[in-house]
C-alpha positions, 0 to 999 in steps of 0.5 A: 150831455156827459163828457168821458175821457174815452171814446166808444172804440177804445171802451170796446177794446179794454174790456176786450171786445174785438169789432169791425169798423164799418163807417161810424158803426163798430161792429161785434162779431155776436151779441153781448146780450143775446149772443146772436140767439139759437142760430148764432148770428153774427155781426147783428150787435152794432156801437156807434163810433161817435156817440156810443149809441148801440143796438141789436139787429135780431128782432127776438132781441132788440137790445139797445141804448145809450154810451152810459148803458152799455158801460152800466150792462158790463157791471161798471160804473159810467162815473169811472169813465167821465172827465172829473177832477177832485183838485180845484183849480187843476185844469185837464190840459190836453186831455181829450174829452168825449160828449155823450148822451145819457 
């Protein structure tokens, strides 16, 4: 398991993806892989709330993976977003922590 120190949410909307909350799903109006294809559909591309787990719906896409994919495909590196300290011995009181599979 990986720990990060941001949810799937909040990852979304700093690099400035909009969504829909829709139960544990968030769903993004297209595709960020596809863009919804030649007819442009919309809200095919869902993020799971809790595990970032995500996925498109359109068949001729099909994009999907892990929490630790999703930050990769965006050309930025996972290990910027996991709970680490560089200072012995300095606790992270307070500071939320998020597990994720790889």
């Amino acid at each position: 398991m990986i720990e990060y120190n941001i949810t799937p949410a909040q990852f979304l909307r700093e690099i400035g993806w909009s969504f829909t909350s829709r139960g544990k799903w968030l769903g993004l109006k297209s595709c960020p892989f596809c863009g919804g294809g030649n007819q442009r559909d919309v809200f095919t591309f869902a993020v799971h709330s809790i595990d970032g787990n995500y996925f498109c719906h359109r068949a001729k896409c099909g994009e999907k993976g892990s929490f630790w994919a999703l930050i990769k495909s965006q050309n930025l590196n996972p290990a910027d977003y996991q709970n680490r300290d560089s200072k012995k011995g300095n606790s992270k009181k307070g500071k939320k922590k998020f597990i994720y599979g790889r």
